[in-house]
Backbone of each chain as nested JSON, in Angstrom:
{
  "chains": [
    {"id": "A", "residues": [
      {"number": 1, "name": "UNK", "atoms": {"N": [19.594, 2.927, 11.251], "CA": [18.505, 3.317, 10.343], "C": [17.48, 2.179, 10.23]}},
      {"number": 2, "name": "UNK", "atoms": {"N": [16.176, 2.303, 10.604], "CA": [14.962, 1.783, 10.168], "C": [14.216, 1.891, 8.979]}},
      {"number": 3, "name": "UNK", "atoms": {"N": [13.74, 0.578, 8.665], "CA": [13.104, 0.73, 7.065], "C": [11.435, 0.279, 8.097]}},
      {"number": 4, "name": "UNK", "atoms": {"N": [10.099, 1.34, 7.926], "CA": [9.358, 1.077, 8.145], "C": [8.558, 1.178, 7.113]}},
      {"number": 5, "name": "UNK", "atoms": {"N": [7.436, -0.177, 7.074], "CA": [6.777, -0.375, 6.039], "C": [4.918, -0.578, 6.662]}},
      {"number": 6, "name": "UNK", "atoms": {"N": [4.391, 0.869, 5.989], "CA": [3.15, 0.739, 6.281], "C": [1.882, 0.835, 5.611]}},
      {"number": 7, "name": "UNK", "atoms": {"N": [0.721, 0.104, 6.199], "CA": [-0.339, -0.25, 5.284], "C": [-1.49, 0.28, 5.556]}},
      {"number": 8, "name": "UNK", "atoms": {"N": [-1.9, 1.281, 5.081], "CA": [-3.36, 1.464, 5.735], "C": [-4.304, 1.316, 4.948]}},
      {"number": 9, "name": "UNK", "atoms": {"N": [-5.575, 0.549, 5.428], "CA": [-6.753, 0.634, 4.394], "C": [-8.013, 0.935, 4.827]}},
      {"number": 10, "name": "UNK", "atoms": {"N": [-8.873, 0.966, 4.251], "CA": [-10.066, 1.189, 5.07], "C": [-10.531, -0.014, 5.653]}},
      {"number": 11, "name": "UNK", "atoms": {"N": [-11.496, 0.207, 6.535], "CA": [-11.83, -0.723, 7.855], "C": [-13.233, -1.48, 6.788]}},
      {"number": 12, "name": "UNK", "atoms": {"N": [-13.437, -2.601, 7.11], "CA": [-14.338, -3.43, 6.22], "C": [-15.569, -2.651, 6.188]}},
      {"number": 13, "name": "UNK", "atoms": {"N": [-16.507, -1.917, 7.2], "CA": [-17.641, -1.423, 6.652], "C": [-17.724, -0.091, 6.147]}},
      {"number": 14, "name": "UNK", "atoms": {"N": [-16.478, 0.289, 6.25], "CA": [-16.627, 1.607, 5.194], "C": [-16.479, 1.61, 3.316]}},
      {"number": 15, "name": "UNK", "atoms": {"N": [-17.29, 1.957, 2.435], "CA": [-17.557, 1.665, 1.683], "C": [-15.987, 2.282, 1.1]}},
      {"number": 16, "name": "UNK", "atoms": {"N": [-15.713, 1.508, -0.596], "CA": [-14.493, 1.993, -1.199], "C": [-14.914, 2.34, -2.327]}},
      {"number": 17, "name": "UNK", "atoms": {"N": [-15.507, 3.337, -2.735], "CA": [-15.865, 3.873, -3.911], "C": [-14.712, 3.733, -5.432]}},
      {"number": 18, "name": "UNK", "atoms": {"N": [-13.469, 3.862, -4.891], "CA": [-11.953, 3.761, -5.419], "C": [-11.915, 2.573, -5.898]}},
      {"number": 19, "name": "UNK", "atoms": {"N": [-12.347, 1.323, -5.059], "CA": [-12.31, -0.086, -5.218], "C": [-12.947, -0.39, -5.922]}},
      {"number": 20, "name": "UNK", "atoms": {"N": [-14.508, 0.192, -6.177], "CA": [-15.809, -0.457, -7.083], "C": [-15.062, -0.017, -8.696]}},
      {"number": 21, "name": "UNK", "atoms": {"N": [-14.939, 0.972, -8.501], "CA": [-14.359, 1.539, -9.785], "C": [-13.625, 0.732, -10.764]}},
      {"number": 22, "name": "UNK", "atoms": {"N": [-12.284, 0.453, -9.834], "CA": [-11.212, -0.141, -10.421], "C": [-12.092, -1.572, -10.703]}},
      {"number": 23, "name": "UNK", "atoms": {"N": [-12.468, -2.513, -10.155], "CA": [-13.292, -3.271, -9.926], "C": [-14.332, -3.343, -11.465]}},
      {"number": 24, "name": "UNK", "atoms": {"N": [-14.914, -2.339, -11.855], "CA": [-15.989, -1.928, -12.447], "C": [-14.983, -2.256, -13.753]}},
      {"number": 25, "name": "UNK", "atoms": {"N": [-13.718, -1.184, -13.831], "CA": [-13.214, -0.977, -15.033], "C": [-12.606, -2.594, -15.619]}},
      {"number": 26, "name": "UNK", "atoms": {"N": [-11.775, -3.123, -14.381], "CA": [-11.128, -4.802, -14.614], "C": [-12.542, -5.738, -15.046]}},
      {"number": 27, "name": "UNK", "atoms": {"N": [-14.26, -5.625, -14.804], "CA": [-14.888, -6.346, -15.104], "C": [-14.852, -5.843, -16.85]}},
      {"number": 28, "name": "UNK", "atoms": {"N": [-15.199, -4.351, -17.248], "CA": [-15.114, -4.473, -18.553], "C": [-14.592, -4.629, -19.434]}},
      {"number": 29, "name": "UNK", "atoms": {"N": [-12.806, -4.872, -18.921], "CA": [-11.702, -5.705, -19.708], "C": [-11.804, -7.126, -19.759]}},
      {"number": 30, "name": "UNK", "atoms": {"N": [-12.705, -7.67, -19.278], "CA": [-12.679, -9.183, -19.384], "C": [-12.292, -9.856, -18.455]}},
      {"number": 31, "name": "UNK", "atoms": {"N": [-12.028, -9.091, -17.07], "CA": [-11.913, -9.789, -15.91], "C": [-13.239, -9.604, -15.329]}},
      {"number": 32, "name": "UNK", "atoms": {"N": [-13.855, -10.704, -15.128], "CA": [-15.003, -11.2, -14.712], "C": [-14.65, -11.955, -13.156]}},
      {"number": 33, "name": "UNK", "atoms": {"N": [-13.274, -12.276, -13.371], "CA": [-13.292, -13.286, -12.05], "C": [-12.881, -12.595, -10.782]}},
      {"number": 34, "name": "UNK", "atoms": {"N": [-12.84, -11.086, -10.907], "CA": [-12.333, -10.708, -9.687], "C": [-13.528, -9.949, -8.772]}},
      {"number": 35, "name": "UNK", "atoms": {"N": [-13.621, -10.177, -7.854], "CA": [-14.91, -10.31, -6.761], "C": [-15.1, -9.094, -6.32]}},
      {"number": 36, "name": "UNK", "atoms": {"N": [-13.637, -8.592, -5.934], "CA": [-13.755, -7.294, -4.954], "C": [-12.448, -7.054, -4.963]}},
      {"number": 37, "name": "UNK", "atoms": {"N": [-12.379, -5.639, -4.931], "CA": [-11.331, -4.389, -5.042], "C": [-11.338, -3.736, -3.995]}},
      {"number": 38, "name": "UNK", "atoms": {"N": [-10.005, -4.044, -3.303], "CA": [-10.031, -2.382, -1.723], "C": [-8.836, -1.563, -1.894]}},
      {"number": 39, "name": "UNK", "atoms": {"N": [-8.927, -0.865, -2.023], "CA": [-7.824, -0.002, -2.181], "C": [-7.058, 0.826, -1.007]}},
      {"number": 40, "name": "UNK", "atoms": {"N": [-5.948, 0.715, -1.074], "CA": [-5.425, 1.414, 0.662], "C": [-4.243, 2.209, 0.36]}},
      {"number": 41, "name": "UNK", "atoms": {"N": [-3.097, 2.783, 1.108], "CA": [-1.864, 2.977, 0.794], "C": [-0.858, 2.393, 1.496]}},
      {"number": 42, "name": "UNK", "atoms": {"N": [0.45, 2.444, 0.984], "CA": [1.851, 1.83, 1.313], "C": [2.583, 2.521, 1.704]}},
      {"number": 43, "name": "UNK", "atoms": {"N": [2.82, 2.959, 2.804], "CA": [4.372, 3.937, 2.686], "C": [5.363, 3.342, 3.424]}},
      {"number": 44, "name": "UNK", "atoms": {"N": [6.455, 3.411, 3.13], "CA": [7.59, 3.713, 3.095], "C": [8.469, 4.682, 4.088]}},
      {"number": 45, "name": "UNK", "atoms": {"N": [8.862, 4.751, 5.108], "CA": [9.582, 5.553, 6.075], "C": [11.194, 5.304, 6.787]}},
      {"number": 46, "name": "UNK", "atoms": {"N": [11.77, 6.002, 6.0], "CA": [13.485, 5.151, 6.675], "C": [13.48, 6.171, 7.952]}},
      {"number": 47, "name": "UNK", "atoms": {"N": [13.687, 5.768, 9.095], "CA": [13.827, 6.53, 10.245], "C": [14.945, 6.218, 11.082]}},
      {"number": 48, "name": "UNK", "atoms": {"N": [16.176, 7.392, 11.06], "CA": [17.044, 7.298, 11.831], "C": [16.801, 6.791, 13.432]}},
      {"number": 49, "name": "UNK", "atoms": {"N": [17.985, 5.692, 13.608], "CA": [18.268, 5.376, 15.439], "C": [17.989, 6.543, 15.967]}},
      {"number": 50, "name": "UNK", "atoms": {"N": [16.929, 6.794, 16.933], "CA": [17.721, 7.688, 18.35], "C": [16.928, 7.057, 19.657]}},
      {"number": 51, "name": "UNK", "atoms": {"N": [16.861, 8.089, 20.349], "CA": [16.529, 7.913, 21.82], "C": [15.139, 7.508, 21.932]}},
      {"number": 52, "name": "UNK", "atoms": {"N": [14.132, 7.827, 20.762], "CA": [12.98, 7.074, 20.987], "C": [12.671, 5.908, 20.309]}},
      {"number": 53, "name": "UNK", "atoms": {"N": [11.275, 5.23, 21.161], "CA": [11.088, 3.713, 20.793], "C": [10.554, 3.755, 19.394]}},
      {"number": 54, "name": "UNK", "atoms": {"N": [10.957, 3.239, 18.477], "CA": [10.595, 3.09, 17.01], "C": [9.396, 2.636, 16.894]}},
      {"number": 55, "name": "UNK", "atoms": {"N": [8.7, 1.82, 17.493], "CA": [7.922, 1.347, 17.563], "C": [6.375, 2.133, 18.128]}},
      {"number": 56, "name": "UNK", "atoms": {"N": [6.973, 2.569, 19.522], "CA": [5.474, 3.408, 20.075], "C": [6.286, 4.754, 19.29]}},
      {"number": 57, "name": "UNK", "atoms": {"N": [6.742, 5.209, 18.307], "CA": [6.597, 6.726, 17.278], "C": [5.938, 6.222, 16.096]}},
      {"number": 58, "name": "UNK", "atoms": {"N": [6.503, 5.387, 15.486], "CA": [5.599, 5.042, 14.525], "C": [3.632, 4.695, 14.762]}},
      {"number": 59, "name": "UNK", "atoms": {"N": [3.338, 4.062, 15.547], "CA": [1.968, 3.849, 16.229], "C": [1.729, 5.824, 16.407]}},
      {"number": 60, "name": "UNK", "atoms": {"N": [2.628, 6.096, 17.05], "CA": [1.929, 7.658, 17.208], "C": [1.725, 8.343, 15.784]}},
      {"number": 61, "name": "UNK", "atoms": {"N": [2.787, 8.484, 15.083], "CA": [2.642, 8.981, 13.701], "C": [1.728, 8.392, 12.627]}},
      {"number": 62, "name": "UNK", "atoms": {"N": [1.169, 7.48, 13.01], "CA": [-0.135, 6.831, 12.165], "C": [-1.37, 7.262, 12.09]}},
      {"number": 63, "name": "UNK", "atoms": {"N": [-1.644, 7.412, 14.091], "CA": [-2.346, 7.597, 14.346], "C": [-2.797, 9.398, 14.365]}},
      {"number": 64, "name": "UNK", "atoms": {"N": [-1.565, 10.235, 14.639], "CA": [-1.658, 11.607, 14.472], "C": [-2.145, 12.118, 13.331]}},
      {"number": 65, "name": "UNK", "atoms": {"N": [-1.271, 11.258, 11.948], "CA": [-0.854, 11.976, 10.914], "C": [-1.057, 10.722, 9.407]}},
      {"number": 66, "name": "UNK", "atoms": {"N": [-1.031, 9.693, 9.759], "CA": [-0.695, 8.763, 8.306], "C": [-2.095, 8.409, 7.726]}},
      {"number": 67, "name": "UNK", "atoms": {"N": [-2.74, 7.942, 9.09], "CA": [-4.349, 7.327, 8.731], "C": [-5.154, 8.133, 9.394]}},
      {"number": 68, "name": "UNK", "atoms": {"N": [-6.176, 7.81, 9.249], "CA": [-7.519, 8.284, 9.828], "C": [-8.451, 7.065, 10.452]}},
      {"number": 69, "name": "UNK", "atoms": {"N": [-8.0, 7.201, 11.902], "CA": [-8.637, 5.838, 12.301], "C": [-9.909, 5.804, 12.59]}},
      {"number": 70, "name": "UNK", "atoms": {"N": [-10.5, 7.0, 12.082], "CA": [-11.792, 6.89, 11.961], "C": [-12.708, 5.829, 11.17]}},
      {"number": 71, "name": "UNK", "atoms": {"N": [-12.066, 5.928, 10.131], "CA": [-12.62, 5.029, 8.735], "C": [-11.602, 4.0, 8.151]}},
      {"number": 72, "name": "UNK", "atoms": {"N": [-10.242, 4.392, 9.259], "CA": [-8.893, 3.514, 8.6], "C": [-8.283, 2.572, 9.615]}},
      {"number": 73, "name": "UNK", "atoms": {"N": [-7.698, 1.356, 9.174], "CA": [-6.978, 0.449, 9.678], "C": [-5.477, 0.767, 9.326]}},
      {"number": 74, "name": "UNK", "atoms": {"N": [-4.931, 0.161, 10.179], "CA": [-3.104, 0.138, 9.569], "C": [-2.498, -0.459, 10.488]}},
      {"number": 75, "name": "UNK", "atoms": {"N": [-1.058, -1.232, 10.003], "CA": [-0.523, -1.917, 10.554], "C": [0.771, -1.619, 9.87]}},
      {"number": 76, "name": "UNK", "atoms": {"N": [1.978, -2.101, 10.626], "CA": [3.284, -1.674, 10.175], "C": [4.256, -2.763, 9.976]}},
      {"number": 77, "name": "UNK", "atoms": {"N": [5.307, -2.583, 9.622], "CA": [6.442, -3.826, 9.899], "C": [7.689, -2.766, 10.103]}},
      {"number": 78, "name": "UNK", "atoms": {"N": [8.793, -3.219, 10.716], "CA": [10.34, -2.479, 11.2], "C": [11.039, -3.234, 10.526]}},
      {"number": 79, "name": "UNK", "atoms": {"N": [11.547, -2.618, 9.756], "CA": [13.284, -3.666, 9.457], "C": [14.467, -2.867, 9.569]}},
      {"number": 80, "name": "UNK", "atoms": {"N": [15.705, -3.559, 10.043], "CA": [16.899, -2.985, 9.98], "C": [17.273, -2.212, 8.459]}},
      {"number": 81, "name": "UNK", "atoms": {"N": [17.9, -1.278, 8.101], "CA": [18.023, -1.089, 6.596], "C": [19.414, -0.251, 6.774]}},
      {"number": 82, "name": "UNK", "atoms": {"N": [19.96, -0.742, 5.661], "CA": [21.475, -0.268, 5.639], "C": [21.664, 1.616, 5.286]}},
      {"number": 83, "name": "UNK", "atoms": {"N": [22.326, 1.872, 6.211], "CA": [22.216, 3.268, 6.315], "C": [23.045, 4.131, 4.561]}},
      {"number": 84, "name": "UNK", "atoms": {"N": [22.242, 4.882, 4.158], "CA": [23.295, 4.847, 3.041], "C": [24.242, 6.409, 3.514]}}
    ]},
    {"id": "B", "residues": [
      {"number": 1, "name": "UNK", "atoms": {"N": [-10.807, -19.727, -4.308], "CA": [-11.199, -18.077, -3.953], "C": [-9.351, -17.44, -4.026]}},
      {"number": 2, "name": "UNK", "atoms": {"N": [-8.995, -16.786, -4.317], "CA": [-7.86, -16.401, -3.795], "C": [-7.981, -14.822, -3.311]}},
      {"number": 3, "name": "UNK", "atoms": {"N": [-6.803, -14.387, -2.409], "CA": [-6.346, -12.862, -2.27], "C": [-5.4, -12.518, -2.636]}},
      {"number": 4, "name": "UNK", "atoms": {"N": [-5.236, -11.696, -3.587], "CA": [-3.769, -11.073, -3.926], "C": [-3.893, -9.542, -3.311]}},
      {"number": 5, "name": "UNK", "atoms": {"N": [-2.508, -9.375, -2.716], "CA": [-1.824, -8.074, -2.004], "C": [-1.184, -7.819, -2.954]}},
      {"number": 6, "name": "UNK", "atoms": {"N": [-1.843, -6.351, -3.538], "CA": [-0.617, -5.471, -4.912], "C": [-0.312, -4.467, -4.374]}},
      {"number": 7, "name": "UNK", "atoms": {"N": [1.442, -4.315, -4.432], "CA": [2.093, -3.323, -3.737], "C": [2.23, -2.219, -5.051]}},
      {"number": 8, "name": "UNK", "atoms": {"N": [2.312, -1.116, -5.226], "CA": [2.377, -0.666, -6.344], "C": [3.49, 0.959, -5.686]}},
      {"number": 9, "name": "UNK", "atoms": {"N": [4.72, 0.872, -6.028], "CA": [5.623, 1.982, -5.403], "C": [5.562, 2.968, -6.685]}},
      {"number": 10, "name": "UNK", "atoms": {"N": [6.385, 4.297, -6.665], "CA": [6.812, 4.549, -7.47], "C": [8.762, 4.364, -7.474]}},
      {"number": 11, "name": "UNK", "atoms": {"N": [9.079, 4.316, -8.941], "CA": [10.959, 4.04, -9.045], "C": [11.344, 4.39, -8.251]}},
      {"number": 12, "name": "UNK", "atoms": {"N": [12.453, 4.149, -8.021], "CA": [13.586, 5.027, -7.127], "C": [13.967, 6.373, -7.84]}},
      {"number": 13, "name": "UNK", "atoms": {"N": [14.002, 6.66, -8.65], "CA": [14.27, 7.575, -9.425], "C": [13.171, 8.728, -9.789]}},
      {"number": 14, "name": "UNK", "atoms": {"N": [11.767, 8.359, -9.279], "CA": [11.139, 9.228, -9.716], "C": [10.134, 10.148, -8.46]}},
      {"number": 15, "name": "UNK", "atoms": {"N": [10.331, 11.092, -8.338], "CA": [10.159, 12.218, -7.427], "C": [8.767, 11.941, -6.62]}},
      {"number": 16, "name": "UNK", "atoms": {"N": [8.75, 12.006, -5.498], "CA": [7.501, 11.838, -4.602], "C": [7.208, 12.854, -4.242]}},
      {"number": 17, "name": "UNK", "atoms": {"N": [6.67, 13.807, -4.883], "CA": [6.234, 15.104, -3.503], "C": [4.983, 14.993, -2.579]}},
      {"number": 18, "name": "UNK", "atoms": {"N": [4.159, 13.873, -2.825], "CA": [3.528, 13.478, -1.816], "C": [4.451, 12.854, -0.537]}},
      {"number": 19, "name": "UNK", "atoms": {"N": [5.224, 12.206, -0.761], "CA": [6.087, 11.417, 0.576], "C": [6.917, 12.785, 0.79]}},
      {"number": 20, "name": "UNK", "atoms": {"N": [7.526, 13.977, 0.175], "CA": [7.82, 14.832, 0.507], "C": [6.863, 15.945, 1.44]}},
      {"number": 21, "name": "UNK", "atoms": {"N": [6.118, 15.708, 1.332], "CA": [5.121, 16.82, 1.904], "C": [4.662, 16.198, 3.561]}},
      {"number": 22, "name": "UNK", "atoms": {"N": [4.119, 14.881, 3.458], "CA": [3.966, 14.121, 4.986], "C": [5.071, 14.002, 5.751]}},
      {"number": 23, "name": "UNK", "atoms": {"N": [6.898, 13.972, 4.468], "CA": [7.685, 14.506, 5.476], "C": [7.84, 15.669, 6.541]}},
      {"number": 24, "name": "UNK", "atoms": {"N": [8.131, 17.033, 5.513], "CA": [7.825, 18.1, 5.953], "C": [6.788, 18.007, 6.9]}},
      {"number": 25, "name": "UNK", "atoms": {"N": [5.77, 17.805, 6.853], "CA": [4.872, 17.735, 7.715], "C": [5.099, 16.901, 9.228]}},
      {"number": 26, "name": "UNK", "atoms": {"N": [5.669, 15.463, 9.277], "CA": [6.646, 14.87, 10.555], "C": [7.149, 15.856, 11.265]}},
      {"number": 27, "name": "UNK", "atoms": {"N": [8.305, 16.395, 10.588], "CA": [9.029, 16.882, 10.697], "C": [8.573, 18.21, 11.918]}},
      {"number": 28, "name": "UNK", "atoms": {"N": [7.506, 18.828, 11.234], "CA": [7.031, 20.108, 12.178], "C": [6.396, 19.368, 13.203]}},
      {"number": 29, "name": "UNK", "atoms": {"N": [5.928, 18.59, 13.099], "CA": [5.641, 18.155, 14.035], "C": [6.211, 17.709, 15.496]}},
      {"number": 30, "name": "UNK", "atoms": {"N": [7.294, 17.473, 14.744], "CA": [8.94, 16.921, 15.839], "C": [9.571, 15.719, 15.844]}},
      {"number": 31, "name": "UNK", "atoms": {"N": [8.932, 14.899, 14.673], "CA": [9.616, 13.797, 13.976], "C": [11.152, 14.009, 13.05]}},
      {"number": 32, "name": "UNK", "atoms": {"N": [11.832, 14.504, 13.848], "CA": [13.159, 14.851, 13.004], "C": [13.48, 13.72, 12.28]}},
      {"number": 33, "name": "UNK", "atoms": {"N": [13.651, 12.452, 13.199], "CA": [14.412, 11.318, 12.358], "C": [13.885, 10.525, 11.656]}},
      {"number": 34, "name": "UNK", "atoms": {"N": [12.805, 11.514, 10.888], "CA": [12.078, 10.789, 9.791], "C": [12.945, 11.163, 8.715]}},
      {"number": 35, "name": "UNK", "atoms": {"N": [13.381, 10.722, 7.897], "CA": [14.503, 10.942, 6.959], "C": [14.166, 10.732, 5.513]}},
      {"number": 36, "name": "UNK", "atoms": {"N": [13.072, 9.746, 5.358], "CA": [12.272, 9.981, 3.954], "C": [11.209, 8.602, 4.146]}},
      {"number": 37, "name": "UNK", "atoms": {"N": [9.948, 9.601, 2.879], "CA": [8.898, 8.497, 2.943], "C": [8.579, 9.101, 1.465]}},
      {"number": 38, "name": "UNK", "atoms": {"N": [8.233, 7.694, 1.424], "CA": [7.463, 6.997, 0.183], "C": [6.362, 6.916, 0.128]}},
      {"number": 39, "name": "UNK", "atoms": {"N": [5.498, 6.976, -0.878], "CA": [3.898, 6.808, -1.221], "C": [3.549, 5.92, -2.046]}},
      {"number": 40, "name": "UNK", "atoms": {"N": [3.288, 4.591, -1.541], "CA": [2.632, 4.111, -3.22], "C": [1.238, 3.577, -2.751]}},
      {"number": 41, "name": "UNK", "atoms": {"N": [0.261, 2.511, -3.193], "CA": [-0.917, 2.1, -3.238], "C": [-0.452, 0.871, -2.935]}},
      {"number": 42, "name": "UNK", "atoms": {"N": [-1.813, 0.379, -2.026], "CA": [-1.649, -0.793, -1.987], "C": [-3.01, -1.794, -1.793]}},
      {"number": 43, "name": "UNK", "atoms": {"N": [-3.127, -2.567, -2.632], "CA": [-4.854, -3.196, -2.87], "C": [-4.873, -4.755, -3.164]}},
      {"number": 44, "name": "UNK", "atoms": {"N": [-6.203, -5.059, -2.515], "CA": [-6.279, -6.171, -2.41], "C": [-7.748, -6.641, -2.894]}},
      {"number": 45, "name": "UNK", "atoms": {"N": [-7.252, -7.392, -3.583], "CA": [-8.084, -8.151, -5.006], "C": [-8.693, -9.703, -4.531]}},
      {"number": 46, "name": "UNK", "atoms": {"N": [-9.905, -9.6, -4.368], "CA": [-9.936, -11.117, -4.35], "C": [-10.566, -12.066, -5.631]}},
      {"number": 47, "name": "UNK", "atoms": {"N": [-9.881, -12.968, -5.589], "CA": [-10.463, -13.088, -6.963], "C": [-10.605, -14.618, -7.251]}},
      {"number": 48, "name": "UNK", "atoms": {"N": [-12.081, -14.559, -8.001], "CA": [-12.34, -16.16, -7.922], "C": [-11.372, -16.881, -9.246]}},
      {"number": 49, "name": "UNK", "atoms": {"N": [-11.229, -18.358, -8.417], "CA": [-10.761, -19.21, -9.17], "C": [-11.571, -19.706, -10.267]}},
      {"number": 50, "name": "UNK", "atoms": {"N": [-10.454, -19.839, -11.647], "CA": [-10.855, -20.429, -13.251], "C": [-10.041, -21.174, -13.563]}},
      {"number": 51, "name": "UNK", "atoms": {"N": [-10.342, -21.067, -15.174], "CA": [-9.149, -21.136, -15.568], "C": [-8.261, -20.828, -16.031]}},
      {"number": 52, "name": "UNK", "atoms": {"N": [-7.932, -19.379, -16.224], "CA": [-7.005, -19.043, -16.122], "C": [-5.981, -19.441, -15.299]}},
      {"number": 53, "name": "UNK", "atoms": {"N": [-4.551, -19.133, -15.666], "CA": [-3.591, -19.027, -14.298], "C": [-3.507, -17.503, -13.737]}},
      {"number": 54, "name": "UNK", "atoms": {"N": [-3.985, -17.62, -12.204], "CA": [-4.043, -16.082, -11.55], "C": [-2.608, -15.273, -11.775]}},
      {"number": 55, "name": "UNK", "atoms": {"N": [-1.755, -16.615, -11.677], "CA": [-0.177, -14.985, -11.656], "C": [-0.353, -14.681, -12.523]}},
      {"number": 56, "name": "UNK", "atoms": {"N": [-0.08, -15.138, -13.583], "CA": [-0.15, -14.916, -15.306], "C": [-1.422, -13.298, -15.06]}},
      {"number": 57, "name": "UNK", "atoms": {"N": [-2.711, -13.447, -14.646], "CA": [-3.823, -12.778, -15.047], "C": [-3.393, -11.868, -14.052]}},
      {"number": 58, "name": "UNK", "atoms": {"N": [-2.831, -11.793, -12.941], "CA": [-2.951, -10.805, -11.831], "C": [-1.705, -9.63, -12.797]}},
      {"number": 59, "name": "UNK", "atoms": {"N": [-0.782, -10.333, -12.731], "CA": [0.31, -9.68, -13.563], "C": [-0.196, -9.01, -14.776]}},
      {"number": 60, "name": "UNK", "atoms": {"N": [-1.055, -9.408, -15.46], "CA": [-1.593, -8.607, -16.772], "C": [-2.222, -6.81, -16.604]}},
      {"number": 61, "name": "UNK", "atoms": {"N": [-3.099, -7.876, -15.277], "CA": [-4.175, -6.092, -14.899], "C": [-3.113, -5.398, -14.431]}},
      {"number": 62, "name": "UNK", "atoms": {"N": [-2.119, -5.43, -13.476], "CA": [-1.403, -5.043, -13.206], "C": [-0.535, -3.933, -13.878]}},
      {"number": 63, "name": "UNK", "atoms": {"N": [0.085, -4.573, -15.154], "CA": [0.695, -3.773, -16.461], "C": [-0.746, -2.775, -16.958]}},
      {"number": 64, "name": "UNK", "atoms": {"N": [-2.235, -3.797, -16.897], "CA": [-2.786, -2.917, -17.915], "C": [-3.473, -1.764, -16.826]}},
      {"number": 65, "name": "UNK", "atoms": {"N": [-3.529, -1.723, -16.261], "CA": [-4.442, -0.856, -15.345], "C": [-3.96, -0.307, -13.847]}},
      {"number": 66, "name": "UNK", "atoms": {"N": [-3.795, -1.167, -13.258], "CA": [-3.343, -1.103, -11.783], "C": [-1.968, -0.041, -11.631]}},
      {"number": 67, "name": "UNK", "atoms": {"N": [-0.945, -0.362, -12.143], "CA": [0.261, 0.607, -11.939], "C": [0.971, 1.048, -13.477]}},
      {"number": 68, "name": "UNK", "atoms": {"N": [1.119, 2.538, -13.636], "CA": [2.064, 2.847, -14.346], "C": [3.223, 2.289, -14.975]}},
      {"number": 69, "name": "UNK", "atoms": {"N": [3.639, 1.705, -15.316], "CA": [4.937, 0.821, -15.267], "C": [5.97, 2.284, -16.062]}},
      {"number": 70, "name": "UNK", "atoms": {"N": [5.522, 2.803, -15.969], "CA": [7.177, 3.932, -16.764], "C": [7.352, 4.728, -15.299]}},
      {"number": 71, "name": "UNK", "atoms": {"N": [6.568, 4.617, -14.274], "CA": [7.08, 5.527, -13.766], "C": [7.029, 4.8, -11.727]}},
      {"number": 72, "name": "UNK", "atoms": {"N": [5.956, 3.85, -12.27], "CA": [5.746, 2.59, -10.676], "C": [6.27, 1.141, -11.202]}},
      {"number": 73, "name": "UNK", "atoms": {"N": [6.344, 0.991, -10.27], "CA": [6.839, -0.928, -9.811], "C": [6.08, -1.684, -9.073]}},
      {"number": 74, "name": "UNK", "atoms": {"N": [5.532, -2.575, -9.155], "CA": [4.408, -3.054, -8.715], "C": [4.954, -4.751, -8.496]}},
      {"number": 75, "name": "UNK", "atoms": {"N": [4.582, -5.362, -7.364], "CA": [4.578, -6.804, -6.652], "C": [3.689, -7.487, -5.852]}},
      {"number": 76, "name": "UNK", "atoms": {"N": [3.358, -8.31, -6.004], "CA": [2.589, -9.177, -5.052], "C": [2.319, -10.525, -4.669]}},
      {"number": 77, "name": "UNK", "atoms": {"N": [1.553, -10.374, -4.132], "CA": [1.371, -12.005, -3.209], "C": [-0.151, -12.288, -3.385]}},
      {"number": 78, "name": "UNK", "atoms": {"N": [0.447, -13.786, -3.764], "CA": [-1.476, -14.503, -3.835], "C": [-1.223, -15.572, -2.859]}},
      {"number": 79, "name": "UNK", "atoms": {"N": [-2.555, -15.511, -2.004], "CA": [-3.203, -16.202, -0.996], "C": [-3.957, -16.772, -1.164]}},
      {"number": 80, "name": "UNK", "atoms": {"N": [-4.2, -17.853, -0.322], "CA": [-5.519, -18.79, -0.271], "C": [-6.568, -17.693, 0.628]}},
      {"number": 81, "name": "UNK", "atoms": {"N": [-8.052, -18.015, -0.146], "CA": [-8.732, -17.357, 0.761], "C": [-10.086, -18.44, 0.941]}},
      {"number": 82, "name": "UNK", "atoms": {"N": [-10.535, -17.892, 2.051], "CA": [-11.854, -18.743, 2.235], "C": [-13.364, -18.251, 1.684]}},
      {"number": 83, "name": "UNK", "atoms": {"N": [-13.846, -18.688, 0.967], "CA": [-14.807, -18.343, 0.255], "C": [-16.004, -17.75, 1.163]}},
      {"number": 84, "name": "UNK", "atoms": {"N": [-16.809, -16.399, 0.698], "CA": [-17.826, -16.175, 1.741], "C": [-18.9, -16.515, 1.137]}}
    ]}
  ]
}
């Protein structure tokens, strides 16, 4: 069993409307010192051993289905994870 | 200048039907040994140096704004960044 851990965010010149926001709201609590807000997602994927490469499925399933590499970046990490 | 990476999950205990649904969705696709996924947010803050202390302040927005805490778990990492 694989613990895959992935990040996608948007690519630097696409604007983050999500980000200004949060951004907007932390300046009118009294955070003044924070510059910039990007907002992306995390997931999480335990994927059973088999016959394919964990590695080029995950790259495929990102690219099919997780992100939109149109406007999105992502990158992954693999770890061993104890099967429960 | 710093960067903080905020991971923001939801519990173990509390129901994803978003990570349920991109399963299902693998799945038809022909990702059988996708076995479960998770959804949380994940954002990156850069934020100028004061005086405040940043963990102390990153940790605050965090509770006050950034993640749910009754129902997400939230962690991160502060970086050196290079000023633009």
């Amino acid at each position: 069993m694989k613990k895959v851990k992935v990040y996608v965010t948007l690519r630097e010149s696409v604007l983050d409307p999500q980000g200004s926001a949060v951004m907007g709201s932390l300046h009118k609590m009294g955070y003044g010192e924070v510059e910039d807000v990007r907002i992306g997602k995390y997931m999480e994927l335990m994927i059973e051993d088999g016959e394919r490469n964990i590695e080029a499925m995950v790259d495929e399933l990102c690219h099919k289905l997780l992100a939109n590499t149109v406007i999105e970046d992502y990158r992954f990490e693999i770890e061993e994870a104890v099967s429960q």
